[in-house]
C-alpha positions as CSV (number, residue, x, y, z in Angstrom):
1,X,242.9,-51.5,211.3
2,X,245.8,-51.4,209.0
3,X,245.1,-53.7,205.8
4,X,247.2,-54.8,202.8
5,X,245.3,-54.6,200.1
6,X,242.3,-57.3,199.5
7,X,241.9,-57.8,203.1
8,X,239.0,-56.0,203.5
9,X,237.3,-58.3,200.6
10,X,238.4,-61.4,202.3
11,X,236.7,-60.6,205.7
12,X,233.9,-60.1,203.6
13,X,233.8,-63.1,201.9
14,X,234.5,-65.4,205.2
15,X,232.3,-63.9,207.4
16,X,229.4,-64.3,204.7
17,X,230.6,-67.6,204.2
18,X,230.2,-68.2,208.0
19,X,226.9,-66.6,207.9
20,X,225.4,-68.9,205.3
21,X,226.6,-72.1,207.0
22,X,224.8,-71.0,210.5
23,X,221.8,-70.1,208.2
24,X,222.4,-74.2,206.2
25,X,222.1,-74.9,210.1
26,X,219.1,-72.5,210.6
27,X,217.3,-74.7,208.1
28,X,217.8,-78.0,209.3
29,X,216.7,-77.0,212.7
30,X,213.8,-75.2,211.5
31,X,212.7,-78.5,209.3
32,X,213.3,-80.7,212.4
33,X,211.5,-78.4,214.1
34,X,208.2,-78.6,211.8
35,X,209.2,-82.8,212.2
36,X,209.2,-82.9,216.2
37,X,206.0,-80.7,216.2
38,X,204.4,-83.1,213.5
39,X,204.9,-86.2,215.6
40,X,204.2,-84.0,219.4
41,X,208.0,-84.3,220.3
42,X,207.9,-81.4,222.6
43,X,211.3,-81.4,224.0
44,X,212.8,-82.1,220.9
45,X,211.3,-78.8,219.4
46,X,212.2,-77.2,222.4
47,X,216.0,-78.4,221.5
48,X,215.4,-77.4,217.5
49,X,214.1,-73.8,218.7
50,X,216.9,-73.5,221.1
51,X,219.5,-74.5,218.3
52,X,218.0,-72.3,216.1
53,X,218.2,-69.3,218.2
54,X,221.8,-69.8,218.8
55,X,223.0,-70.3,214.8
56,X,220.6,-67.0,214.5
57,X,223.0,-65.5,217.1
58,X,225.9,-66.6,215.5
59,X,225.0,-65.6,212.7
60,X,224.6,-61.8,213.9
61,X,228.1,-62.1,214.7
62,X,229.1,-62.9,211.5
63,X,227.7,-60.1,210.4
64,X,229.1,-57.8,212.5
65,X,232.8,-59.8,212.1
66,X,232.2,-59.5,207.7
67,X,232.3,-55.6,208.5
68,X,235.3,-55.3,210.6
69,X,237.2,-52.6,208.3
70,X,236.4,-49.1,207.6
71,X,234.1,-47.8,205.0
72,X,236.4,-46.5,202.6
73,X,238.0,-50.4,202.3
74,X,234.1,-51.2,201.8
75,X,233.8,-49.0,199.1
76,X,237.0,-49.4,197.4
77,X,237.6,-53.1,197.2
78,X,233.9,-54.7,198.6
79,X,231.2,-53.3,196.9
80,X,233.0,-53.1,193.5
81,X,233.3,-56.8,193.6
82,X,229.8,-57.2,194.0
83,X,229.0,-55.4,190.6
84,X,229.5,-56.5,187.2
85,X,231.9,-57.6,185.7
86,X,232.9,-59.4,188.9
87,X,229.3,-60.8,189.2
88,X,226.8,-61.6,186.3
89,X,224.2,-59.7,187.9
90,X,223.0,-56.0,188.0
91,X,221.2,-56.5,191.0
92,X,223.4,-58.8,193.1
93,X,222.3,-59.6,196.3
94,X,221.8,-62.5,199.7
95,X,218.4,-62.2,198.7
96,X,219.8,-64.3,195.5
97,X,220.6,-67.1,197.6
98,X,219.2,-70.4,197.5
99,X,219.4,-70.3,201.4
100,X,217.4,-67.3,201.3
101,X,214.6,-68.5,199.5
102,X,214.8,-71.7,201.6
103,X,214.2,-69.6,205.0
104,X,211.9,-67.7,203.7
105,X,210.0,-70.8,202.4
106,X,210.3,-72.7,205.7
107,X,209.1,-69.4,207.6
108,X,206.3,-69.2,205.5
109,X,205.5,-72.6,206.5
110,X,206.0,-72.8,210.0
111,X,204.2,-69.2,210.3
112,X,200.6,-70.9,211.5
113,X,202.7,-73.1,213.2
114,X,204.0,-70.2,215.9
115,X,200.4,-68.8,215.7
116,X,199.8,-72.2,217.5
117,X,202.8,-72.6,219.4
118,X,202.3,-74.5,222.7
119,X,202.7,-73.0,225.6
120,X,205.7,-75.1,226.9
121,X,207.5,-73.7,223.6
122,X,206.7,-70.1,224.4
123,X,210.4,-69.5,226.0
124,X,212.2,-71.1,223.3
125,X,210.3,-68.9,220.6
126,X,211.0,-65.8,222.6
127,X,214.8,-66.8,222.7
128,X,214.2,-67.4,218.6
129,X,212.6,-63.9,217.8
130,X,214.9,-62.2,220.0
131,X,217.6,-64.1,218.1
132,X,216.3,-62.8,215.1
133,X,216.0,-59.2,216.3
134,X,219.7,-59.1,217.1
135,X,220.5,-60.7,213.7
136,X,218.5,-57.6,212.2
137,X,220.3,-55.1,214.6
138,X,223.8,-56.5,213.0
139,X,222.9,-56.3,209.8
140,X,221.4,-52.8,209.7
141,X,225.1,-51.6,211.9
142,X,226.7,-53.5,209.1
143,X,224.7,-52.0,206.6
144,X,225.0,-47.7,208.1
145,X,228.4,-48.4,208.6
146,X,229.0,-48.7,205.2
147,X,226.9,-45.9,204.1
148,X,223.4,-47.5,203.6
149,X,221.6,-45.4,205.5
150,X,222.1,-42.4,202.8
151,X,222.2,-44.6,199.9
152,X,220.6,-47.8,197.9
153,X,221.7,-50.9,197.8
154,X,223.1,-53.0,194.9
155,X,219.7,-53.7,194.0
156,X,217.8,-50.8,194.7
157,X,218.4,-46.7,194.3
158,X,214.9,-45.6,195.4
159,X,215.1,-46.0,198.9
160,X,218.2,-46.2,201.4
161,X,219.6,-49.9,202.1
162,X,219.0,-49.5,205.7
163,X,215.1,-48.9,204.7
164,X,214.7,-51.7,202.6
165,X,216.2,-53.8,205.4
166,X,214.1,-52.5,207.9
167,X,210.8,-53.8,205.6
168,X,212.4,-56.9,205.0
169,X,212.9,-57.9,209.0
170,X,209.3,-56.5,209.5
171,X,207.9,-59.3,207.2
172,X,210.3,-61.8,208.4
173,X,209.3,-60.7,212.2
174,X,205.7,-61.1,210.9
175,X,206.2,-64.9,209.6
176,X,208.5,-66.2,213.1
177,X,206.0,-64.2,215.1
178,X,202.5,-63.6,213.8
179,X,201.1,-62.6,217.0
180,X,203.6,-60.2,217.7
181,X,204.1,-61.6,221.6
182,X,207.8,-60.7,221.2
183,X,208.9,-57.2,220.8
184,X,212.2,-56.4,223.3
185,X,214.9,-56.1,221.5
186,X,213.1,-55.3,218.3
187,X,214.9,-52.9,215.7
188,X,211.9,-51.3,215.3
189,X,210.7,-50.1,218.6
């Protein structure tokens, strides 16, 4: 891909935008969800879970979209924008977010919840883990395209990005599916 110069950045910044709007998404489902479970709505969670699944796939693609340019763009115009002075952090990261700490908190949540899941849900979960298994995949390409897998990340030099990625989908796999029914497609495996 032939860029003028800042293209690369704006990719970046649109595709991450994209990726936090399916995940504003992901959060409303997944408090609907907890909702239609609280009052026995079946097929209404069934709807949540598929909804979810699908904003968790689209948010994969985003992922893979916000790295569409080659790694020397990445580290010439991305990643020093993502340092100080351009940000007022020395760690700068998603995991900043406020729609991080959201999922997380929801996940957390709803975690006894999918320990419990009923049966009739069971396909719509698998669809939602395996959603969230591709999301991981993208991210971690993402992430070794542009080097992470021999170096830290912005907020950590002590392992390699793609390690520190690969422990944070373990928990997260761990919180959408404590019983660990759902392992095809996992990064891990």
């Amino acid at each position: 891909m032939n860029n003028f110069h800042g293209e690369a950045q704006q990719i970046w910044k649109v595709f991450h935008w994209s990726f936090f709007i399916n995940t504003q998404g992901l959060i409303i489902c997944l408090n609907r969800l907890e909702m239609k479970l609280a009052v026995g709505n079946i097929s209404a969670a069934q709807i949540e879970l598929e909804t979810a699944a699908e904003l968790m796939m689209a948010s994969g693609a985003a992922m893979e979209l916000a790295g569409s340019f080659s790694r020397q763009e990445y580290e010439s115009q991305v990643r020093p924008s993502m340092t100080p002075p351009y940000v007022q952090s020395a760690d700068f990261s998603g995991l900043m977010s406020w729609e991080h700490s959201w999922l997380v908190k929801i996940w957390k949540r709803l975690r006894p919840v999918f320990e419990r899941l009923p049966a009739d849900l069971e396909p719509q979960h698998h669809q939602l883990v395996s959603a969230y298994f591709s999301l991981a995949k993208s991210h971690k390409a993402v992430c070794e395209k542009f080097g992470g897998g021999e170096s830290g990340s912005l907020r950590c030099d002590k392992n390699t990005a793609v390690d520190i990625l690969d422990r944070f989908s373990q928990n997260r796999w761990r919180l959408i599916d404590p019983n660990f029914k759902i392992s095809d497609g996992c990064p891990f495996h």
